[in-house]
C-alpha positions as CSV (number, residue, x, y, z in Angstrom):
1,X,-15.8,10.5,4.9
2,X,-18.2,8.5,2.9
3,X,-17.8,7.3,-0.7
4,X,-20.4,9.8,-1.8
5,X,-18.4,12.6,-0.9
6,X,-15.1,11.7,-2.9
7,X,-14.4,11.6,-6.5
8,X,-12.3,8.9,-7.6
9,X,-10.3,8.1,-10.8
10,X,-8.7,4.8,-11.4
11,X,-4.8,5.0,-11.0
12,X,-4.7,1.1,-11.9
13,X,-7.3,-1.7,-12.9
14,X,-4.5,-4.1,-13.2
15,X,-4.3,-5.0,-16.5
16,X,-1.5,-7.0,-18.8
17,X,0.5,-3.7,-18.6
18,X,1.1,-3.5,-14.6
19,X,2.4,-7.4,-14.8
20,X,6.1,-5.4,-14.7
21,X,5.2,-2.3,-12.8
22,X,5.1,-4.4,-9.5
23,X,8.0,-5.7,-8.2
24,X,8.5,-7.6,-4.0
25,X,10.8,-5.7,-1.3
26,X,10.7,-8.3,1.7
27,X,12.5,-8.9,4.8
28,X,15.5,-10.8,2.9
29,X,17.1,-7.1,2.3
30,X,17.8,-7.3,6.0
31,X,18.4,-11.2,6.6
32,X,14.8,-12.4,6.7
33,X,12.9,-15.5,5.8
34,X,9.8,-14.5,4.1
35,X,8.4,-14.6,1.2
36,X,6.3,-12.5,-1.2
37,X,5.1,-10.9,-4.6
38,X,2.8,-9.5,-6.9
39,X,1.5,-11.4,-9.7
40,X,-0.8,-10.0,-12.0
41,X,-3.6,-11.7,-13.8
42,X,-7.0,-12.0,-14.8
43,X,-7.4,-8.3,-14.3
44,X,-6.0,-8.2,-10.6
45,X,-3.1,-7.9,-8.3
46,X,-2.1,-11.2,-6.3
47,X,0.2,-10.0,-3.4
48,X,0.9,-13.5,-1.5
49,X,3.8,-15.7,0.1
50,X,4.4,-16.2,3.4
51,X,5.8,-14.3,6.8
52,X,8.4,-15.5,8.9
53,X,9.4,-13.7,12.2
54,X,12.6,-15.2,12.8
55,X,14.6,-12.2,11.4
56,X,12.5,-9.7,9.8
57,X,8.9,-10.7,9.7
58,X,7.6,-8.9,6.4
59,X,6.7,-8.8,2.8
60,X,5.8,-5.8,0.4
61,X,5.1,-4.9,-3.0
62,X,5.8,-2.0,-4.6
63,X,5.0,0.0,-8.0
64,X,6.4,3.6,-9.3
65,X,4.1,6.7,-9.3
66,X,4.4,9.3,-12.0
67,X,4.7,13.0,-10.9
68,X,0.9,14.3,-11.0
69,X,-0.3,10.7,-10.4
70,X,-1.8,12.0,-6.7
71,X,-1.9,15.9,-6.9
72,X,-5.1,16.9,-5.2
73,X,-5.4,13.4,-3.6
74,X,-7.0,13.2,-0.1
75,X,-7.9,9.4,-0.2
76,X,-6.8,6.0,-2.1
77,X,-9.9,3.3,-2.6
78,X,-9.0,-0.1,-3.5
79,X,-11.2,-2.8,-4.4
80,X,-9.5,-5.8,-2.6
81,X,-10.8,-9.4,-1.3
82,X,-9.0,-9.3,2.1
83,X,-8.0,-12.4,4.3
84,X,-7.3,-11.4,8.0
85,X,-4.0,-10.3,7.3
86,X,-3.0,-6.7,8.4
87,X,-1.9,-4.8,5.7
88,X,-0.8,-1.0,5.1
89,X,-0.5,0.8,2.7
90,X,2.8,2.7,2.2
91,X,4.2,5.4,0.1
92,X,8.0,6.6,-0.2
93,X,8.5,10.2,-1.1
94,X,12.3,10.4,-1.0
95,X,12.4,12.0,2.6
96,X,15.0,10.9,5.1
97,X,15.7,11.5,8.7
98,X,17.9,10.1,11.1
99,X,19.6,8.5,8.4
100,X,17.0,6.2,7.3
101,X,14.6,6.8,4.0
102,X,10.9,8.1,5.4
103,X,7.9,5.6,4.6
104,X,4.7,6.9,5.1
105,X,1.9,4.0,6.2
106,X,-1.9,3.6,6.8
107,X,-3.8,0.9,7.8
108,X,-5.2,-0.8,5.0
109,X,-7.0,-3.7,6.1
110,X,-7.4,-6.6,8.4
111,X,-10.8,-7.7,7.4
112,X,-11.4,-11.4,5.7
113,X,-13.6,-11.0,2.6
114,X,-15.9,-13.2,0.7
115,X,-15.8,-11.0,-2.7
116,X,-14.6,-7.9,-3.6
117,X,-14.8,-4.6,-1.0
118,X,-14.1,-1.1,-1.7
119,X,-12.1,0.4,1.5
120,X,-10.4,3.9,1.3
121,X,-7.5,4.8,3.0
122,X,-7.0,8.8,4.0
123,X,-4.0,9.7,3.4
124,X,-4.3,12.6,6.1
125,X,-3.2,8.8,8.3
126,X,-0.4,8.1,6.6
127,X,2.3,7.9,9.6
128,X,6.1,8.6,9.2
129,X,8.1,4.9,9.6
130,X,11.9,3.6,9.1
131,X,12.8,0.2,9.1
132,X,9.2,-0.1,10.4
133,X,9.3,2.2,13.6
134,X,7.2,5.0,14.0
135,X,9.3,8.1,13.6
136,X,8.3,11.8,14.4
137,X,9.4,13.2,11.0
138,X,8.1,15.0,8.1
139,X,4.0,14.8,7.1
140,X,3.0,13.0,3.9
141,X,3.0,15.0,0.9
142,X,0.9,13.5,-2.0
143,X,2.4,15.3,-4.7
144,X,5.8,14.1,-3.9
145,X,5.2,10.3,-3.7
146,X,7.7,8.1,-5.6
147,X,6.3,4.9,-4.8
148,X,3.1,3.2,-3.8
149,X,3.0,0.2,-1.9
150,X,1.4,-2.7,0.1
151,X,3.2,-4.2,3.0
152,X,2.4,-7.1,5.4
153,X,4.5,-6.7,8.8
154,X,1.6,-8.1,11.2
155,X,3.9,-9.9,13.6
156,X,2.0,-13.0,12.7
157,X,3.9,-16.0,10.9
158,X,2.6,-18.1,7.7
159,X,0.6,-17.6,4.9
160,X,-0.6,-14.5,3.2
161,X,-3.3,-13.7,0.2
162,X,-4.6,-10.4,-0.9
163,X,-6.1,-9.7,-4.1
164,X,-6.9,-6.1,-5.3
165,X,-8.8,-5.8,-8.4
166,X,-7.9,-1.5,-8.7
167,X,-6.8,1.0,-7.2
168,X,-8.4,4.7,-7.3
169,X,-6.9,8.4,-6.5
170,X,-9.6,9.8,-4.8
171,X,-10.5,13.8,-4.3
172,X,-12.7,15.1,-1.2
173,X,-15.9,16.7,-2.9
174,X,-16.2,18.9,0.5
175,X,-13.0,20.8,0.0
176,X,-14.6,22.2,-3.5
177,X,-17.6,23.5,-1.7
């Protein structure tokens, strides 16, 4: 679906108010070595650190969604500068099977960037995941998202960077018509 055919509001552009919204769940809940976080400034989101495999192997941030915050959502657009990495995008919605809370993820990106780039996300891809293992389980259901997230579980060790400037709830234009 192309830009022209969603409307978008901004959930967040990232100013002094989101410095506390953010907060880092990394590999260290389950005896990992990396390292990670959001920082906020100069009107953006910072989410670097760096991965280690050698028992766990990722990084996230997270932030709270307000009830209403996606209802009628069919897409997310950020505007991010990207550096290789593979990240997802993740959602928690309070779902649990097998004994395990449900995380829904999408790919994100993996592309380096030179300056700011708008991608969207559908969230028709999110994918049911626990303890980062595709699960057959319950489908995404905007309206009852708790938590939005970025997570970094590439498999790759060192370094990470990704700066997103805002974040936008995004509504199909073609489902209207």
């Amino acid at each position: 679906m192309s830009a022209d055919e969603l409307q978008c509001t901004v959930l967040t552009a990232f100013g002094p108010e989101e410095a506390g919204a953010w907060f880092a769940v990394n590999d260290n809940v389950m005896g990992g070595r990396s390292l990670g976080g959001p920082v906020v400034e100069d009107g953006a989101l910072l989410f670097s650190g760096s991965i280690n495999t050698n028992g766990g192997g990722f990084s996230s941030v997270r932030r709270q969604l307000q009830n209403g915050d996606l209802a009628g959502a069919t897409h997310l657009a950020f505007t991010l500068v990207g550096d290789g990495r593979g990240y997802a995008l993740t959602f928690q919605t309070g779902a649990r099977e097998f004994g395990g809370l449900v995380s829904f993820q999408a790919p994100l990106t993996s592309a380096v960037h030179s300056e700011p780039t708008e991608v969207h996300v559908s969230l028709a891809d999110l994918r049911p995941r626990i303890f980062g293992r595709s699960v057959r389980g319950p489908v995404f259901e905007a309206e009852d998202a708790r938590t939005l997230g970025i997570i970094l579980a590439d498999g790759r060790d060192g370094p990470f960077a990704l700066r997103v400037e805002k974040i936008s709830v995004c509504r199909s234009l073609l489902s209207e018509a």
